[in-house]
C-alpha positions in Angstrom: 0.0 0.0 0.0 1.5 3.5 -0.8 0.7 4.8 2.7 2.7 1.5 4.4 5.6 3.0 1.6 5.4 6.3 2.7 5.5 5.4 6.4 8.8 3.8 5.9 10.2 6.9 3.8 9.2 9.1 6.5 10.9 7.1 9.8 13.6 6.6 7.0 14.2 10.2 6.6 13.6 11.8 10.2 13.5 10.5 13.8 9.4 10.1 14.6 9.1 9.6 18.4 4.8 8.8 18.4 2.1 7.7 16.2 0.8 11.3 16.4 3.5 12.3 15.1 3.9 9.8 12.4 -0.1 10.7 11.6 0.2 14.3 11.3 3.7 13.5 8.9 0.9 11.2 7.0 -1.9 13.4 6.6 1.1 16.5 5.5 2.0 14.4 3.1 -1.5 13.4 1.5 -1.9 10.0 3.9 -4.7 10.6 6.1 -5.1 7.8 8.4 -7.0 6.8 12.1 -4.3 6.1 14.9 -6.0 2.3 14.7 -4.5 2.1 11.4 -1.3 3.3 12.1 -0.6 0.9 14.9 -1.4 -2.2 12.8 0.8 -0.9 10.1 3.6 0.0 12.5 3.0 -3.8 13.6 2.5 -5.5 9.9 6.0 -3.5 9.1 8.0 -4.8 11.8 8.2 -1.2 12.6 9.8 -0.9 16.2 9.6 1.7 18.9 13.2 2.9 20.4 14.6 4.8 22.6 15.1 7.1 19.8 11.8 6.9 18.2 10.7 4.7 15.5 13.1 2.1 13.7 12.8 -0.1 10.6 13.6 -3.8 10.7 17.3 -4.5 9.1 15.0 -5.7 5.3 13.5 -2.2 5.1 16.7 0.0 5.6 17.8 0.0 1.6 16.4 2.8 -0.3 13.9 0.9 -2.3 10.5 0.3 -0.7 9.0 -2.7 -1.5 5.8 -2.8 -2.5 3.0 -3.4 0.1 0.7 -6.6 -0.7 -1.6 -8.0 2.1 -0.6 -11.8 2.8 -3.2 -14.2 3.0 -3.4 -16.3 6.0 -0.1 -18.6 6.0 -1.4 -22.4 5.9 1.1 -24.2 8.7 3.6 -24.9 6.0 3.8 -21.2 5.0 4.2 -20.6 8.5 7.1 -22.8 9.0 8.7 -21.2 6.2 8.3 -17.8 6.9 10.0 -18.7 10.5 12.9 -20.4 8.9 13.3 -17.7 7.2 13.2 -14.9 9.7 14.8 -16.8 12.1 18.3 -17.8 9.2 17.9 -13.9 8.4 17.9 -11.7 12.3 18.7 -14.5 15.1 22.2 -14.1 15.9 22.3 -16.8 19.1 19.6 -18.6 21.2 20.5 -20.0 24.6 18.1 -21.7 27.2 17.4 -20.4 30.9 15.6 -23.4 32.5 12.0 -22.9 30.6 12.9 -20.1 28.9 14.6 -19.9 25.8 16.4 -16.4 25.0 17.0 -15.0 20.8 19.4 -12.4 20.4 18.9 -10.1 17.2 20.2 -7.1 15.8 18.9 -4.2 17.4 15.6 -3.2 16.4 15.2 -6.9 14.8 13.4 -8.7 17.6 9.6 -7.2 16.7 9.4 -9.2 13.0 11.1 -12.0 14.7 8.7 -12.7 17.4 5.4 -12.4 15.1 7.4 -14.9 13.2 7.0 -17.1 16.3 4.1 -16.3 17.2 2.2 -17.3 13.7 3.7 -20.4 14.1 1.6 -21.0 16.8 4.9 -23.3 18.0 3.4 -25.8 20.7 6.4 -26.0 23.4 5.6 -22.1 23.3 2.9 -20.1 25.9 4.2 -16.8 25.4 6.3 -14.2 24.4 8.2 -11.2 25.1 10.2 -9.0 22.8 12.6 -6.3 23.4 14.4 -4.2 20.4 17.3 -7.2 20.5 16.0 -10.0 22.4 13.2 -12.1 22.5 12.3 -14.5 25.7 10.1 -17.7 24.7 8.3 -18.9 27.7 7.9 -22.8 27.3 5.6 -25.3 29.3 9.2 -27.0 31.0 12.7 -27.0 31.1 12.9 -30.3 28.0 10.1 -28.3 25.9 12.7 -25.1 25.8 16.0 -27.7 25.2 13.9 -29.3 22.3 12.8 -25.6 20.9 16.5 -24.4 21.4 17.7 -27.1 19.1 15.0 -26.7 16.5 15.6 -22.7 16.2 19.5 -23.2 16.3 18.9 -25.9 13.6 17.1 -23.0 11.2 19.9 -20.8 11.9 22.7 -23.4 10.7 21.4 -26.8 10.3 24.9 -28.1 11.3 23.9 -26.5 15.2 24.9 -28.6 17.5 23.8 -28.3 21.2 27.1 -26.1 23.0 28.4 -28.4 25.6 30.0 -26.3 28.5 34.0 -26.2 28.4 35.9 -27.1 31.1 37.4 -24.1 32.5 41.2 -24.4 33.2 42.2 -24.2 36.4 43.7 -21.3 38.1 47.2 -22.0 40.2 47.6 -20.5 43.4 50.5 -17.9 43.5 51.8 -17.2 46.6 
């Protein structure tokens, strides 16, 4: 849609700290739109709020827009590819913290990242929270978080390999 396009060009071009903000810019430029609108656009962008204002997922920072085309509702096979897919392109690393399991991005990544994992509608998953460079997956135990660990490190590099902890050397006394 030209008025997703233009909302890009403008957070490219200046530093929009609120959606009334970002509406007024819209409506100066010819884009009249309810705040309603503006929020699920924001969202359907992977648009993300910083501490600097708006910021646009690392895919939309070239100079060409692409064009806007609504997506039909992913089938579970879409879904699993769209995940592979985001999660080859923004997750640097994922570790597990008992039931959670932790992504690290890029900053300003996380947000297309977690709707990612959310359409997937994963089942080890009941939640989660992102953050402009990391995402936390709440999972139903401790084995449901190892299991989702491996399957996300697996899309990353499907040579991942479960990190086993080195041994730290030991440290001599001096006296």
């Amino acid at each position: 849609m030209r008025r997703r396009d233009e909302m890009v060009r403008i957070i490219r071009e200046a530093s929009v700290r609120s959606q009334d903000e970002l509406q007024r810019l819209l409506r100066h430029r010819g884009y009249p739109a309810a705040q309603p609108t503006v929020s699920r656009d924001l969202r359907e962008l992977g648009i993300a709020k910083g501490p600097a204002g708006y910021v646009l997922p690392v895919a939309a920072r070239t100079d060409v827009v692409a064009p806007s085309v609504p997506e039909a509702p992913a089938g579970p096979e879409k879904r699993e590819e769209k995940l592979a897919r985001v999660v080859r392109e923004f997750v640097l690393r994922v570790e597990t913290a008992a039931s959670l399991v932790v992504l690290r991005t890029p900053p300003a990544d996380a947000s297309p990242v977690a709707r990612a994992l959310d359409e997937a509608a994963l089942p080890e998953v009941v939640g989660t929270v992102s953050g402009d460079d990391t995402i936390f997956l709440a999972t139903r135990s401790g084995a449901a978080a190892a299991r989702l660990t491996q399957r996300l490190r697996s899309l990353i590099s499907p040579e991942a390999k479960p990190r086993a902890r080195s041994a730290q050397p030991r440290r001599s006394k001096r006296s």
